[in-house]
N, C-alpha and C positions, 0 to 999 in steps of 0.2 A: 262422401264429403272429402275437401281434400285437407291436404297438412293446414292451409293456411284458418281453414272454417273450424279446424279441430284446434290447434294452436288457440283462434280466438275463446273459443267455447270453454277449453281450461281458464284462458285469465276470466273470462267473467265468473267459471264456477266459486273460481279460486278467492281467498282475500289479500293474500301474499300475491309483490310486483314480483312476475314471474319474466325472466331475461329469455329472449328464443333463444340464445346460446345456451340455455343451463337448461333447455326443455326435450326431452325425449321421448317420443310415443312407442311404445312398446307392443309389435302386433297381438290379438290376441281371436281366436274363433270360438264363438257362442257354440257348447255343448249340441242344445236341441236344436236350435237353428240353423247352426253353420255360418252366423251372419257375420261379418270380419270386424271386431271391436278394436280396441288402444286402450293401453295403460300407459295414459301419463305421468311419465318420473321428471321432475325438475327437482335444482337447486335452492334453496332459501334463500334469500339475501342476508341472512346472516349466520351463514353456514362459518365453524369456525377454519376449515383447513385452508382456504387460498388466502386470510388474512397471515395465519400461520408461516406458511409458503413463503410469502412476502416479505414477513417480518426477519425469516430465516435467509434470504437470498442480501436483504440489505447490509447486513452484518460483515464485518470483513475478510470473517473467519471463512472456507471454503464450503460453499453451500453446496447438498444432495441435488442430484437430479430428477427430476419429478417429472414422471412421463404423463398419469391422467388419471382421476379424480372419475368413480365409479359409482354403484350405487349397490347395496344391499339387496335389493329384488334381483337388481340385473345379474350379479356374481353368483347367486343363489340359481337363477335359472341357466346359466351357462355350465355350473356347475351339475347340475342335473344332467344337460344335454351332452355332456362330454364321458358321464357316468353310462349315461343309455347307450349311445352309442358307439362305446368301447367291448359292454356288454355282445352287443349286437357283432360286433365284430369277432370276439371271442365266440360266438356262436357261429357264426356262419365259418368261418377257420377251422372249426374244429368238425363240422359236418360235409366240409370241402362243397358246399356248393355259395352263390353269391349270394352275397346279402343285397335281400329287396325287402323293403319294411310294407310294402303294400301286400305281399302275399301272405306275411306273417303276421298282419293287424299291427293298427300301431300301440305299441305297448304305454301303460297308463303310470305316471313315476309321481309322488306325493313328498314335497318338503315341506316339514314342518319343522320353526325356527321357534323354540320358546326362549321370551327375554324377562326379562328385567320388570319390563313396563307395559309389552304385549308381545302377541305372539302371529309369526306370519304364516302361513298355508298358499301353497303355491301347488294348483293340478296341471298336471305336463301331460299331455297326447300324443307321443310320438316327439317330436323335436317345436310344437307351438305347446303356446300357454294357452289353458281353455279357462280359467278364472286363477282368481288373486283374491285374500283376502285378507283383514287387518284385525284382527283379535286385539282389542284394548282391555276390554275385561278378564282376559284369561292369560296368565305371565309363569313364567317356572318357578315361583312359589306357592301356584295350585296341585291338588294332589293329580297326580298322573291319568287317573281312570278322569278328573273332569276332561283332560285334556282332549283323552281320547274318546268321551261321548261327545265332546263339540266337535270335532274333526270328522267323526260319524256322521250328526247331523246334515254336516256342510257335506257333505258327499251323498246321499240320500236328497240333500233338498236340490242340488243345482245336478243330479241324477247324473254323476262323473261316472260312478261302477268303481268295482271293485281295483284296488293299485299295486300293480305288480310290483313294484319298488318304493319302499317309503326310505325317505331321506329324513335324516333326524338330527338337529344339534339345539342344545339345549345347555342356559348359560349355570345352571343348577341342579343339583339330582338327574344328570340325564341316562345313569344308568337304571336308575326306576322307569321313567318316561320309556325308554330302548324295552325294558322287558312288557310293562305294559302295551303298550304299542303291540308285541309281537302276539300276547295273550287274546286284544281286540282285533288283529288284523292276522290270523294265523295262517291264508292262505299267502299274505305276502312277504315280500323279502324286506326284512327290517334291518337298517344299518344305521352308523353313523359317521357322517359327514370327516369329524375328524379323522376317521382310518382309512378315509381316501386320500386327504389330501396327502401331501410329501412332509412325513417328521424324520427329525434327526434319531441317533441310534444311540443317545443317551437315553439307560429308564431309569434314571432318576430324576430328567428333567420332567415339570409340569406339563400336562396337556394347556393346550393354547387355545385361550379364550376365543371369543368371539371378535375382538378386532386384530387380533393372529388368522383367525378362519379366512377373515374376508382379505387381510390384506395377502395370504398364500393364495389365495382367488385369484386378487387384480394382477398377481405374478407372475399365475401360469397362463393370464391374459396375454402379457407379456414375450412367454415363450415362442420362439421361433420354431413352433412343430404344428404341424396340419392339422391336426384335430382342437387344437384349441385356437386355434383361428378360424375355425367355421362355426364353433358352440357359441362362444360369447359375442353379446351385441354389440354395436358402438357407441359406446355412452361412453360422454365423456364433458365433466360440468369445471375443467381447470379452463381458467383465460388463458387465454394465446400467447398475450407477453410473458406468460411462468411458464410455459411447454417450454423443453429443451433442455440443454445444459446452459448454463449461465458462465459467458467468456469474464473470468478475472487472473489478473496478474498475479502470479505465483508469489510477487514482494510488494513491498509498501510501496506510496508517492518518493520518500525521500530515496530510495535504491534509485527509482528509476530518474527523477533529480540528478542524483549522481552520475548515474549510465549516459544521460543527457549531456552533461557538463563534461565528463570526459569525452564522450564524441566527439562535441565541439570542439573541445581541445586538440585534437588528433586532429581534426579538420584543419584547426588553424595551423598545425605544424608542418601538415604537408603540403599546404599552400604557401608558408614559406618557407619550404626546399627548396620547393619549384622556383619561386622567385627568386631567391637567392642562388640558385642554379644558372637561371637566365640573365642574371647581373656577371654572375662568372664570365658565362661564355662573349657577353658584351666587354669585361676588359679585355680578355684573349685577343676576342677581334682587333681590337684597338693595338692594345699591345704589341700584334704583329702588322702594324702597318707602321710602328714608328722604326727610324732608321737603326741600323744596326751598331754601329758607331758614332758617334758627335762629335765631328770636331770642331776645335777651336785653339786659340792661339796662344803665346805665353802671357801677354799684355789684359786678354780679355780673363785668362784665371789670376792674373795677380790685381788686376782690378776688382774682381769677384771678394779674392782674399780682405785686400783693405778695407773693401766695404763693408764686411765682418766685422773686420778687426775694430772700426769706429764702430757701428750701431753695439757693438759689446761695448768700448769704453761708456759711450755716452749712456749706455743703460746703468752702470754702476755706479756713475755718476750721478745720477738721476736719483737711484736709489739713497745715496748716500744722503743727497739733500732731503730728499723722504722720510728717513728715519731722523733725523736732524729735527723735522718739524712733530714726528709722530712721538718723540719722546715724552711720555708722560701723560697724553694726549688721554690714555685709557682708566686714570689712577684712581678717579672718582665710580668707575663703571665696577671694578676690581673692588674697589672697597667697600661699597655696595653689595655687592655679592658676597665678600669673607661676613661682612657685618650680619647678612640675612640668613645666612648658614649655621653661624654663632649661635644667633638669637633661637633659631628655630630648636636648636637641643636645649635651650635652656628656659624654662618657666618661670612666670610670675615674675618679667624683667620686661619692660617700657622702652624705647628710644625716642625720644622728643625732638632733642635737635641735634642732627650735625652739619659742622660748618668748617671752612678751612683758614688759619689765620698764621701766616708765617711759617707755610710749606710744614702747618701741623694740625691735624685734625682734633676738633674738640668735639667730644659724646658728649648728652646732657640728656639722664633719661631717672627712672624711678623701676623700684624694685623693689617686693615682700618681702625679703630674704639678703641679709648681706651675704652670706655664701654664693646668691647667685651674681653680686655685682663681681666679687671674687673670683669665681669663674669665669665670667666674659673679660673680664684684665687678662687671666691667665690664655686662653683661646687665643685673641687678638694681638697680645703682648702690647698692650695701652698699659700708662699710668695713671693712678686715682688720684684727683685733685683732693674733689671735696665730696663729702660724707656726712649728710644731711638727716636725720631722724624724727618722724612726726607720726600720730595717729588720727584716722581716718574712719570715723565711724566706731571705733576700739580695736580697728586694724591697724597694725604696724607696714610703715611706709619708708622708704627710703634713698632720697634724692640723692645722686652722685653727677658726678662732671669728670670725665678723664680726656689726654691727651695723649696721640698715637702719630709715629709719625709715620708718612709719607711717602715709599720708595717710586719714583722716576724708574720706569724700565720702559724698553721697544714693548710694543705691541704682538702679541706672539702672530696673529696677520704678516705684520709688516718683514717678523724673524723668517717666517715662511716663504715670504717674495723673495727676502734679500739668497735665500740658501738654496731656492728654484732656478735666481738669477745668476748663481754663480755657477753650481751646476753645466746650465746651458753653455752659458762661457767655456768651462772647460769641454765641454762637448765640441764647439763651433772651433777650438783651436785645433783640436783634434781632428776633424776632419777637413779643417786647414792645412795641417800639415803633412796626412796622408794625401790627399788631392795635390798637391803641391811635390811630393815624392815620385808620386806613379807616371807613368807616362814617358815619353821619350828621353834621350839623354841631355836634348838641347834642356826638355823640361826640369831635368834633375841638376842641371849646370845651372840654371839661372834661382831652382830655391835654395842652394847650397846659401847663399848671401843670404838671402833675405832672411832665412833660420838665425843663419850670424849674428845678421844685425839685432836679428829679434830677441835673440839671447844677451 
């Protein structure tokens, strides 16, 4: 039959939705027959490790690399086949001729796994699996001799013979299990599993469990050396999206934010070099195409001059009449602001009305506290008229009216124009009268007067 009739024939045995990616048939040759079987190993759907995976890769912390998800029979039997045929190799080496497994029979290797919950038996021929079996009833808290009459049996009923090699791990008592074993099977070589694989050279560390066993398995799956990459099969039940290493930024969103935002920043300052470079070289050009000299006459610089000379009067002028009108202009804005400044340091004080009469301001407001009417006289430098006394609920209240008067100043605006404008002025005579100095002698003979006059 082929993959696809075998594939089917699992899910209908099966009750579990079995995924063809999580499905592997495992060859296997009938003992008496020779006839070519499969042992189907799939995944559960709710096998806990590729949730695991997932939930570990989402996290932001840097997640492990997960190459592939194996199975218990398959590790078990790679592990076998890499034990025999290491064996075999060590023999043939040491009798200097080549090793052919057809001349020498192929030798017969027995793992038995006791667990927890069951126990598995696995008969190996040479490098194929010729049966598989699932022990439910019998777990490594039975005594050792049942183990080893149901092990008998199983080899006696599907007629394997006698096993050169018996593989042993057991997740309890497995040093009883190793010597019984040796007691019932005396012609074979009895071991255990943990003294092949590769342990550290601490003894005081613990020997290592059964999901230490298997995962030192899926590792030396892993190893880049010839012989275990022709033992083990390819099983392999991880999703496609978790193989791999998973690409994450070494730093958070906000670093890279930043990294972002500086970039740009660079970006924008070297684009305006550049343009600011190309603005340069466009005055140069310019620059160098106007004349080297300018000339012009006495008449046309002393016209220049005057025409100074009046837009400065007339601006002082101007100004003059300016502050003339801005005087005072601001008194109300000003006082407004001292009043709101006052009142703000001081609590449980009212302003009601104010009003201006006879270029003098009247306050008319209320307050808890004569202390605090007291203080805003003292702040503002106002006088208290009247001083009024009443209760409010069994609250003491107290009406007052003062008068403050009034200072008329410029506008500090206006101070500002006028002290820009005069400024400029002495500027513009200044280089009135250096422009009026330089230049020829005729030039220097005709501003000698007009200095004169000026002064």
């Amino acid at each position: 039959a082929g993959k696809n009739d075998l594939v089917a024939q699992v899910k209908a045995l099966t009750k579990d939705a079995v995924s063809d990616s999580k499905l592997t048939l495992i060859p296997m040759r009938h003992r008496s027959s020779g006839d070519a079987t499969h042992l189907a190993v799939y995944a559960q759907p709710n096998e806990p490790v590729s949730p695991t995976v997932r939930t570990v890769r989402e996290r932001r912390r840097q997640a492990p690399n997960v190459a592939l998800i194996d199975t218990e029979v398959s590790l078990f039997f790679g592990l076998a086949r890499a034990i025999g045929l290491r064996a075999m190799t060590k023999i043939a080496d040491a009798s200097g001729l080549e090793m052919d497994e057809s001349s020498k029979g192929a030798p017969t290797t027995l793992v038995v796994r006791a667990g927890v919950e069951d126990t598995l038996v696995l008969f190996i021929q040479g490098d194929e699996l010729v049966h598989f079996e699932n022990l439910r009833s019998i777990t490594a808290f039975d005594p050792a001799e049942t183990v080893c009459s149901r092990v008998l049996l199983l080899q006696d009923e599907f007629g394997v013979g006698d096993a050169d090699q018996i593989l042993l791990f057991s997740a309890d008592r497995e040093d009883a299990l190793l010597e019984s074993f040796r007691e019932f099977f005396d012609d074979s070589e009895v071991s255990s599993i943990r003294t092949i694989l590769p342990t550290t050279l601490d003894p005081l560390k613990k020997p290592i469990g059964r999901e230490g066993v298997l995962a030192s398995a899926a590792a030396l799956r892993l190893v880049n050396d010839e012989l275990y990459k022709t033992v083990f099969l390819d099983v392999d039940f991880l999703d496609r999206k978790l193989r791999g290493p998973r690409i994450r930024l070494p730093f958070s969103w906000p670093v890279a934010a930043m990294v972002l935002i500086l970039f740009m920043t660079t970006l924008f300052f070297v684009y305006r070099y550049f343009s600011l470079e190309q603005d340069m070289q466009y005055q140069r050009y310019a620059l160098q195409h106007y004349p080297d000299d300018i000339e012009t006459t006495t008449a046309v610089l002393q016209s220049r001059i005057d025409s100074v000379r009046a837009q400065t009067t007339g601006l002082v002028n101007a100004l003059d009449v300016l502050d003339s009108l801005l005087v005072g202009s601001d008194k109300w804005s000003r006082m407004l602001e001292s009043m709101s400044n006052h009142t703000q340091d001081i609590r449980g004080i009212w302003i009601e009305t104010i009003y201006e009469r006879d270029d003098v301001l009247h306050i008319e407001g209320t307050a808890t506290d004569r202390n605090q009417i007291v203080a805003l006289a003292s702040y503002t430098g106002a006088n208290i008229e009247t001083l009024k006394f009443s209760e409010i609920r069994d609250w003491p209240v107290f009406s007052f009216t003062m008068k403050m008067e009034i200072d008329s100043e410029l506008p500090e605006a206006a101070k500002y124009l006028r002290e820009r404008a005069l400024i400029e002025a002495e500027e513009a005579r200044g280089r009135t009268a250096v422009g009026a100095s330089d230049g020829s002698p005729e030039r220097n003979a005709t501003s000698e007067p007009m200095e004169n006059s000026a002064g």
